[in-house]
C-alpha positions in Angstrom: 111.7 62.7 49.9 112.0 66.5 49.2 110.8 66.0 46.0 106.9 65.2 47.8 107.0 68.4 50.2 106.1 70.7 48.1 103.0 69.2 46.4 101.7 67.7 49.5 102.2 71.7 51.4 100.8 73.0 48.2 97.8 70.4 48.4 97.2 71.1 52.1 97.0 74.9 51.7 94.9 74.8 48.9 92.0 72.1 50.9 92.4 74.2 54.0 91.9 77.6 51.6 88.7 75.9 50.0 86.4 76.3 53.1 87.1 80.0 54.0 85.1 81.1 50.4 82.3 79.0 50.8 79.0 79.9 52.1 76.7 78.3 55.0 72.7 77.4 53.4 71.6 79.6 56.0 74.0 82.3 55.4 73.1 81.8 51.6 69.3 82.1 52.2 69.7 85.0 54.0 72.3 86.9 51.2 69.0 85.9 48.7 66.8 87.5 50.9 68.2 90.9 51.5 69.3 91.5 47.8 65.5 90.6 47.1 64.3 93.5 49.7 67.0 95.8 48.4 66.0 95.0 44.6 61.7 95.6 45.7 62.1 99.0 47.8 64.6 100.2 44.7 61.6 99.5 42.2 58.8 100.4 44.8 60.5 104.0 45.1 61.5 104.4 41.6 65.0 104.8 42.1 67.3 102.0 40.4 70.8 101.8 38.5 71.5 98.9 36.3 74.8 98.6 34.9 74.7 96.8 31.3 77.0 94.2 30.2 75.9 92.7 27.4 74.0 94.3 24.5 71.6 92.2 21.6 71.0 93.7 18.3 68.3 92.8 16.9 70.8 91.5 13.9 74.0 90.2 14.6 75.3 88.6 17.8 75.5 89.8 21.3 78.5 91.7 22.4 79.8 92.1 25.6 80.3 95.4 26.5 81.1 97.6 29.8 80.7 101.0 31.1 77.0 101.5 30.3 74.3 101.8 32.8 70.6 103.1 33.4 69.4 104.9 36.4 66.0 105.8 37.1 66.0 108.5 39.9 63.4 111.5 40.9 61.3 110.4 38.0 63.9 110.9 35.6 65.6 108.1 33.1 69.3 108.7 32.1 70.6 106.4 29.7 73.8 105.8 28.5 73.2 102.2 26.4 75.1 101.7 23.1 73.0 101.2 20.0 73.6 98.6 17.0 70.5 98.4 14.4 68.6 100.1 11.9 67.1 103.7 11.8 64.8 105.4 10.1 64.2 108.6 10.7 66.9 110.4 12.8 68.7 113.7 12.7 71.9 114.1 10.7 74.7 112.8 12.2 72.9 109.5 14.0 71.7 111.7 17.0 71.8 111.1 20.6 70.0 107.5 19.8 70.2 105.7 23.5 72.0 108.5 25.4 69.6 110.8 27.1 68.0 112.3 30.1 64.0 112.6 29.9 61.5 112.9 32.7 59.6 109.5 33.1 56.0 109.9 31.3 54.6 106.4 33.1 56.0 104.2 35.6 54.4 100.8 35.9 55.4 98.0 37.8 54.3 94.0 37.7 55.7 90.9 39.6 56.7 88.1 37.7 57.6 84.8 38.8 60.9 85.6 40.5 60.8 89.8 40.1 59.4 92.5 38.9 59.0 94.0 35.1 59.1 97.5 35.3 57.9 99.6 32.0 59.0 102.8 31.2 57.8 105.4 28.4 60.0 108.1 27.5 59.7 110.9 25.0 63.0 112.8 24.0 63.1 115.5 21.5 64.3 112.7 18.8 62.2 110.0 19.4 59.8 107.6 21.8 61.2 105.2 23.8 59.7 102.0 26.2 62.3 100.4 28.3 60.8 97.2 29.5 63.3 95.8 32.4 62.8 92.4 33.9 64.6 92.5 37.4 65.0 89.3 39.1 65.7 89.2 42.6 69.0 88.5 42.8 69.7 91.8 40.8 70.0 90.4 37.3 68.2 92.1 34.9 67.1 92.5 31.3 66.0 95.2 29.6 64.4 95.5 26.3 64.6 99.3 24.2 61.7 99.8 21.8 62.0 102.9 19.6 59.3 104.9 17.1 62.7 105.7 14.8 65.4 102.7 15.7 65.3 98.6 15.8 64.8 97.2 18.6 67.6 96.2 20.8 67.6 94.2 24.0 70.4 94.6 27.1 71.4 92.9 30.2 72.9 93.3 33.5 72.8 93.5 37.2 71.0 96.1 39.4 73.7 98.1 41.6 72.6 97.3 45.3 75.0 100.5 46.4 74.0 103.5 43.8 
């Protein structure tokens, strides 16, 4: 007899446990619909963070990767974004390649199906750079780094709701 208390206790907490994480439709629908407006006024104002967590060289595979973001604030891009790829023509030593701070020379904005791209062009003193994101509305994002002096190399992410 003692020998079935344990499981059955074990089976009962764990049932009762399953309903406290799980979400009403209603409360879901409304969760989707606030990160949505939180995601459009972030690009409408031009003032987003997206922290990368996965990077895809043009050659090779993906790799997962943490502690990299963009932020777009006050018409200004700072990247910190790891590179992997071929250059061509960049100053001894490899240079800064995707880790900069450069004014924002255009801004534009599109909707797509389910978000927004959002193109960027960037000049730094070592090269030209168009950051193409694709922001969904439920945050998710990818963003694709073209370069006048480096391969191209693609990212992707989530948009931080609390920058």
């Amino acid at each position: 007899m003692k020998k079935w208390i344990l499981p059955l206790l074990t089976a009962a907490l764990f049932v009762s446990g399953c309903g406290v994480l799980s979400e009403t439709p209603a409360e879901r629908r409304d969760r989707e619909a606030r990160e949505a407006r939180v995601v459009n006024d972030n690009i409408q104002s031009g003032n987003f963070s997206i922290s990368i967590s996965r990077m895809y060289p043009l050659r090779g595979s993906s790799k997962a990767v943490s502690s990299y973001s963009v932020k777009v604030k006050d018409g200004k891009l700072d990247s910190h974004l790891p590179y992997i790829g071929r250059a061509w023509k960049v100053p001894y030593g490899g240079g800064h390649a995707l880790n900069f701070e450069a004014k924002v020379g255009s801004y534009t904005v599109n909707k797509v199906h389910d978000g927004y791209e959002v193109i960027l062009y960037v000049k730094t003193d070592e090269d030209e750079h168009i950051y193409t994101f694709t922001i969904f509305d439920n945050g998710r994002t990818s963003l694709d780094v073209q370069s006048g002096n480096r391969e191209r190399i693609s990212f992707s992410g989530q948009m931080d709701f609390n920058p």
